[in-house]
Wavefront OBJ file of the C-alpha trace (Angstrom):
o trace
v 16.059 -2.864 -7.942
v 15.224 -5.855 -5.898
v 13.983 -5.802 -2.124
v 13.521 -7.803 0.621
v 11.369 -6.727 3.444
v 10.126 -8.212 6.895
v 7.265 -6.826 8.621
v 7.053 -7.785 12.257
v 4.222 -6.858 14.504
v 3.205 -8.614 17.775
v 0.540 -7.323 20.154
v 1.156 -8.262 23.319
v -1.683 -8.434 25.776
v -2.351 -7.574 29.707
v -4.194 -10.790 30.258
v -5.292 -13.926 28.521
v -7.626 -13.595 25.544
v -9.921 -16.553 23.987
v -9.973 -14.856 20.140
v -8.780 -13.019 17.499
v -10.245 -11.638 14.276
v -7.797 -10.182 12.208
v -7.301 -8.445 8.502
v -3.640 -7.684 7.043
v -2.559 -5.817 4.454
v 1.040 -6.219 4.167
v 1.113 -8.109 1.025
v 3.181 -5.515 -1.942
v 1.203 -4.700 -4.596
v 1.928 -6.135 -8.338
v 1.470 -3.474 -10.673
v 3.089 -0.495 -13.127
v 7.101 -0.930 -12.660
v 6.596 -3.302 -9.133
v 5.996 -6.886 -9.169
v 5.682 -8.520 -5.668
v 8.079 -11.625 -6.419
v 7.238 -13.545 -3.011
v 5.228 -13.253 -0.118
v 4.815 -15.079 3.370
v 2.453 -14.448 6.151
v 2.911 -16.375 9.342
v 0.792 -16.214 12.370
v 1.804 -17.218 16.308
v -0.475 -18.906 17.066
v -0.740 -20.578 14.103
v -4.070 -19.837 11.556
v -5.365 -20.617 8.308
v -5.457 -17.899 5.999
v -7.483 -16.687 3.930
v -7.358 -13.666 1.246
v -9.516 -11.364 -0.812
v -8.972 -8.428 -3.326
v -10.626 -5.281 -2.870
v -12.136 -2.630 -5.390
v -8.903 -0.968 -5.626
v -6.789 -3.821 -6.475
v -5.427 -4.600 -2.360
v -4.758 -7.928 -1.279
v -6.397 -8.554 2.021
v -5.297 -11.115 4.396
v -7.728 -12.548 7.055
v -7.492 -14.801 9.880
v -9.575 -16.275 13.279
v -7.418 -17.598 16.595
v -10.403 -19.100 18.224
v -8.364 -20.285 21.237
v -6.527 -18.608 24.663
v -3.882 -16.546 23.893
v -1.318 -14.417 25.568
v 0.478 -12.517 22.553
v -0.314 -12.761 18.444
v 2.786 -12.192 16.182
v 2.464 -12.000 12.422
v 6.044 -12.268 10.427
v 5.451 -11.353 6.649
v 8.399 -11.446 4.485
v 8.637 -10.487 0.949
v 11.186 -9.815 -2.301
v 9.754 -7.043 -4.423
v 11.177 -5.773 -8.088
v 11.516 -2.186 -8.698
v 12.160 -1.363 -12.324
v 14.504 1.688 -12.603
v 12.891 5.198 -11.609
v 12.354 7.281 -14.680
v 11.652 11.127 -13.383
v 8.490 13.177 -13.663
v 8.129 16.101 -16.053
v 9.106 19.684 -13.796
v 5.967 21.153 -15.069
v 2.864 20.506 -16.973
v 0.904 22.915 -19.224
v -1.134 25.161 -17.698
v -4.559 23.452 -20.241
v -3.554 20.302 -17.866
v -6.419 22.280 -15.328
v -9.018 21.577 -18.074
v -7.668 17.799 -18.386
v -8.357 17.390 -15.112
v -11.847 18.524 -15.215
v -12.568 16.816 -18.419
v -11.018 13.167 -16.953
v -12.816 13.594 -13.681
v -15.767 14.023 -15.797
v -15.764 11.056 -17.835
v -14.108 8.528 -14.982
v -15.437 7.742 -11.694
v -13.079 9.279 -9.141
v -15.468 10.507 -6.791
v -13.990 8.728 -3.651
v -10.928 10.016 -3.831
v -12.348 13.885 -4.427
v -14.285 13.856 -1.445
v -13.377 14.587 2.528
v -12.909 11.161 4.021
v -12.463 10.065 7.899
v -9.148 11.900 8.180
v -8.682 13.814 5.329
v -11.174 16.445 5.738
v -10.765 20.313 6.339
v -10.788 22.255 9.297
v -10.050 26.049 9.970
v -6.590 25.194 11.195
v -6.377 23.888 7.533
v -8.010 26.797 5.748
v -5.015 28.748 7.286
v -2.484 26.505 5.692
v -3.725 26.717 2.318
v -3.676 30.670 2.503
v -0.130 30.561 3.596
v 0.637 28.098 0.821
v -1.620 29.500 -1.562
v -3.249 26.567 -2.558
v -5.165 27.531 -6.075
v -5.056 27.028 -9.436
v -2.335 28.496 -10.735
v 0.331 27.829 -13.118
v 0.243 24.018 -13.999
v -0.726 21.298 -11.541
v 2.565 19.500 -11.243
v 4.302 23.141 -10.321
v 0.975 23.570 -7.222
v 1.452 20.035 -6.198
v 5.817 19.597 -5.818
v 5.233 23.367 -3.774
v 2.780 21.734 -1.477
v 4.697 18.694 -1.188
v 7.456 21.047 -0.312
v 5.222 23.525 2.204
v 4.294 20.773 3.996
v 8.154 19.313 4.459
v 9.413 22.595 5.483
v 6.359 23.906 7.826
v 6.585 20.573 10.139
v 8.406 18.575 11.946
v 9.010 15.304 11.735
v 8.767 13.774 15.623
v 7.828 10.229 16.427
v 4.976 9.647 18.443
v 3.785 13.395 18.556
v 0.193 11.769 17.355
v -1.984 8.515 17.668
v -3.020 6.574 14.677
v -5.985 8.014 15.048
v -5.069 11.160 15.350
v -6.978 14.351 13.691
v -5.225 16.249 11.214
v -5.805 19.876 13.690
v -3.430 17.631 15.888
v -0.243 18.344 13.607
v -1.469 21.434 12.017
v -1.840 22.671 15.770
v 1.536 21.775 16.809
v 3.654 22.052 13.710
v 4.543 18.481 14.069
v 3.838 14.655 13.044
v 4.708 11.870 11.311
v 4.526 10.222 7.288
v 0.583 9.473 8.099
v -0.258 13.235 9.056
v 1.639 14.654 6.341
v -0.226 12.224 3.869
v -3.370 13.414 5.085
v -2.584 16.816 4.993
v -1.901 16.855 1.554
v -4.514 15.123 0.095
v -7.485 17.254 1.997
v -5.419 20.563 0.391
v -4.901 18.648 -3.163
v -9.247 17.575 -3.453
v -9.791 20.792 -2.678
v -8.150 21.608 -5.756
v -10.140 19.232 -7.471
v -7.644 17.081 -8.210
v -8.012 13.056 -7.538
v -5.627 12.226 -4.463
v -4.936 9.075 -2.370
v -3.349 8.023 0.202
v -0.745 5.125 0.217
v 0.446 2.775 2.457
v 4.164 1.148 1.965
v 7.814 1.188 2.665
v 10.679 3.159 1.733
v 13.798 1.596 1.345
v 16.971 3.255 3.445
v 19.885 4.771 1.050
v 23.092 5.360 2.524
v 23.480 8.710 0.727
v 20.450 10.650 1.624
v 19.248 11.507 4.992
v 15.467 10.052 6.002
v 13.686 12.177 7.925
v 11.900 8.883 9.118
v 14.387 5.736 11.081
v 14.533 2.927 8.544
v 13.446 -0.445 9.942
v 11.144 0.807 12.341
v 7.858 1.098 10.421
v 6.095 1.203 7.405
v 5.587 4.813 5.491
v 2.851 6.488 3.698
v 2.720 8.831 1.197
v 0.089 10.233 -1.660
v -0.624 9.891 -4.875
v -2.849 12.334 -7.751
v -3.988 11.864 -10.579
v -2.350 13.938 -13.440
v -3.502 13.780 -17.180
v -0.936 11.730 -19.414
v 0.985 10.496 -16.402
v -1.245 8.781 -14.166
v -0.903 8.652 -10.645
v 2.103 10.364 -9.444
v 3.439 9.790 -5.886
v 4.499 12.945 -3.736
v 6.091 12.114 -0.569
v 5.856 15.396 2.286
v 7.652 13.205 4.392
v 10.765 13.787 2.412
v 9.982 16.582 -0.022
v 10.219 14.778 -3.035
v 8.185 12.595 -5.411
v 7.866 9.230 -5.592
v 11.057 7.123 -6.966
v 11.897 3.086 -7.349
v 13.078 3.337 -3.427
v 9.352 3.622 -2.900
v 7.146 0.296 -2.496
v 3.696 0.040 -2.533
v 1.700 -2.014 -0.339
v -1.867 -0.546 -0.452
v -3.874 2.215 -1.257
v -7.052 4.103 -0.278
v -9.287 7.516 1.174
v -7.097 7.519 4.229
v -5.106 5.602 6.600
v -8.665 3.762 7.587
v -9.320 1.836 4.417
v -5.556 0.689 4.611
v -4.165 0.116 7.961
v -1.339 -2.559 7.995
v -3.375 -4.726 10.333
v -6.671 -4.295 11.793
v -8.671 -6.599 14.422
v -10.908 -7.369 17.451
v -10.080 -9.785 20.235
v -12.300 -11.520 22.962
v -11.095 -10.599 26.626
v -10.545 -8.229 29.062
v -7.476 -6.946 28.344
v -5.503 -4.022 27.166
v -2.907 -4.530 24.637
v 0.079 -3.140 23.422
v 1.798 -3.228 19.763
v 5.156 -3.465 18.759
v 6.277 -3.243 15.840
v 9.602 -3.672 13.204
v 10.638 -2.944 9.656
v 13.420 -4.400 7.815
v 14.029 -3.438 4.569
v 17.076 -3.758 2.326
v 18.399 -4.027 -0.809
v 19.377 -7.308 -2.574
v 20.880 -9.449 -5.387
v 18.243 -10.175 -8.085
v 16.952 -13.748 -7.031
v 17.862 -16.749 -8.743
v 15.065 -18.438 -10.350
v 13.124 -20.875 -9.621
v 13.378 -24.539 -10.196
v 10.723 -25.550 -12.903
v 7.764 -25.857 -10.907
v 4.123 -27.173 -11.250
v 2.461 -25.656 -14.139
v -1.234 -24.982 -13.137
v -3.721 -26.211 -15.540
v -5.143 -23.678 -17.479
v -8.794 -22.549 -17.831
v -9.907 -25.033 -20.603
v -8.255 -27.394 -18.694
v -10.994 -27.354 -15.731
v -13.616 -26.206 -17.739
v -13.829 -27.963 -21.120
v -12.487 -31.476 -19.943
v -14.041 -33.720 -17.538
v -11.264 -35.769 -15.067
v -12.233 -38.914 -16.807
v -10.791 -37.654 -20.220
v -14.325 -37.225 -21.766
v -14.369 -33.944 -22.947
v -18.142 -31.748 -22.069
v -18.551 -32.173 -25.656
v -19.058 -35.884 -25.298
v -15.584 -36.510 -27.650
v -12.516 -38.005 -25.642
v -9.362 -36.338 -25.212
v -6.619 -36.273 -22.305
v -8.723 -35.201 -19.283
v -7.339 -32.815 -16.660
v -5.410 -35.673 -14.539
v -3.698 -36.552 -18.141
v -2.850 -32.779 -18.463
v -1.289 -32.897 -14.686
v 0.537 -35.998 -15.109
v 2.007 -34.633 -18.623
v 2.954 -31.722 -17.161
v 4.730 -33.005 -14.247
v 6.084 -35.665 -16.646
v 7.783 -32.909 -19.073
v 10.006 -30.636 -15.960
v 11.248 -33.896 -14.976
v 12.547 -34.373 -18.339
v 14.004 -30.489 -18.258
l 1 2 3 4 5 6 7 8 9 10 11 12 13 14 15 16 17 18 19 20 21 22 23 24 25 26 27 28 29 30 31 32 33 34 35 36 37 38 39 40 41 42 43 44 45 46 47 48 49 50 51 52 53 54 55 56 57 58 59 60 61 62 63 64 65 66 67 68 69 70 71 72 73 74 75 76 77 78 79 80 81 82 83 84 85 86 87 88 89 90 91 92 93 94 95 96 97 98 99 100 101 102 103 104 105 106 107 108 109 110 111 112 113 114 115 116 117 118 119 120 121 122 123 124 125 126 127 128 129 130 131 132 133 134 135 136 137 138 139 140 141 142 143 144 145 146 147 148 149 150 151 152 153 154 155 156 157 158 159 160 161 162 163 164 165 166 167 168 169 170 171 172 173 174 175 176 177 178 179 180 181 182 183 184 185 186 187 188 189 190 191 192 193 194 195 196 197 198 199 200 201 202 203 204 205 206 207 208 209 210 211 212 213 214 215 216 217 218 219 220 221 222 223 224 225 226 227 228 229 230 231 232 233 234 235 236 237 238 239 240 241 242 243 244 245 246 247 248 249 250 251 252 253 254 255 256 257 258 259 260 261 262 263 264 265 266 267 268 269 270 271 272 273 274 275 276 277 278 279 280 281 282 283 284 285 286 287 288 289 290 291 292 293 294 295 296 297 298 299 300 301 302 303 304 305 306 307 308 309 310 311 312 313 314 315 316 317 318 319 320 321 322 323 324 325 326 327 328 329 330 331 332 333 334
């Protein structure tokens, strides 16, 4: 499966501001069965960008507007490859409890076993796991796909009935949310389990043939993922009551929705602001490939060989501006 997606989020703001600090993390992630085949980040007004990879494998963008601004739009646009969805064992054996313990014990999952900034519990949340009875019972995939299910059939889905930064007691109160409070939900009931869970930040693409509970190309989607001996991380999606297939597309993951917000900033001014944000994504054609393009020299290349062709041993060779030039030289002659 091959995707194309465009992220478009402007902030628009009451009066003129003289800054903005931003950090983005829009890029999809190139791992497992998804490889991110392009990505584009463009700023109004323009910036330089910069980028850095965190602990758990995220590619952070980061930016400074250090000039008077009335509105900042970012426009990032990618085409993603999905390899085909091959389905998750129904159940697991019921030993898979002792797996657990024993991986958690030799691997360091410790962040994503304890409460974090929203997924923590509360008495609101105690209740819910009674009514679901959330122990260890049967096998782990059978507790998991039930919660997954609780969780879709004990709330509604309803667009703005919370904030961003909204407490879980805010849905469990009301019965009601969206992607982000179901995610965190079900990963404070799934630690308690002691089972590894985090949270994930991404897209899912529409399909003509299934109903969404959430509007395609309005915004991105979240959903969790645990850690299960001999499979991995698997992703369970409350949103939708189902686990994670190749329609899914992974952008970022973390605690909580505060490690991995889409975009998150400070601005100089007095000003309040407001956000807007759109989601396109569809399905598409695998891409042709590219035209032979430049081949970047390779480690020995910068290391070993000085750009005057002496090599660091003090013997001569073709130096790294040799190496370019051949290169270049050889996909002309393709």
């Amino acid at each position: 499966m091959y995707y194309s997606i465009q992220h478009q989020t402007k902030f628009h703001y009451s009066s003129t501001i003289s800054e903005t600090t931003m950090e983005v993390r829009l890029q999809p992630r190139t791992e497992w069965t998804q490889h991110c085949l392009t990505f584009d980040l463009e700023t109004e007004p323009r910036a330089r960008l910069f980028y850095y990879r965190d602990h758990l494998g995220n590619l952070v963008h980061h930016f400074n507007i250090p000039a008077r601004h009335d509105d900042t739009e970012l426009i990032a646009t990618s085409v993603v490859e999905v390899a085909p969805f091959l389905s998750w064992p129904d159940t697991l054996e019921k030993s898979s409890w002792d797996e657990i313990d024993a991986e958690i014990a030799r691997e360091d999952y410790w962040e994503m076993l304890m409460p974090s900034h929203y997924a923590k519990a509360s008495p609101l949340l105690v209740e819910l796991a009674a009514k679901l009875h959330v122990v260890r019972r049967e096998d782990p995939m059978t507790v998991l796909k039930e919660i997954n299910h609780g969780i879709f059939e004990g709330f509604e889905y309803t667009q703005k009935s919370t904030r961003v930064d909204s407490p879980i007691d805010d849905a469990l109160r009301n019965r009601k949310g969206v992607c982000q409070d179901f995610a965190h939900i079900m990963i404070t009931l799934v630690r308690q389990l002691r089972i590894p869970c985090r949270y994930v930040s991404g897209y899912v693409a529409p399909k003509a043939v299934e109903e969404d509970r959430t509007a395609s190309g309005t915004a991105s989607h979240a959903w969790v993922e645990a850690m299960l001996p001999g499979l991995g991380w698997v992703g369970f999606d409350p949103t939708h009551d189902r686990l994670v297939t190749d329609r899914h597309i992974r952008c970022a993951v973390g605690r909580d929705y505060l490690d991995v917000p889409p975009t998150k900033g400070v601005f100089r001014g007095k000003a309040s602001e407001q956000l807007t944000v759109n989601v396109v994504v569809r399905e598409v054609d695998q891409p042709k490939k590219p035209e032979a393009a430049f081949i970047f020299p390779t480690r020995e290349d910068w290391v070993d060989q000085t750009p005057n062709g002496e090599s660091e041993s003090g013997g001569k060779g073709p130096g790294l501006i040799d190496n370019i030039r051949r290169q270049q030289q050889q996909q002309q002659q393709q």
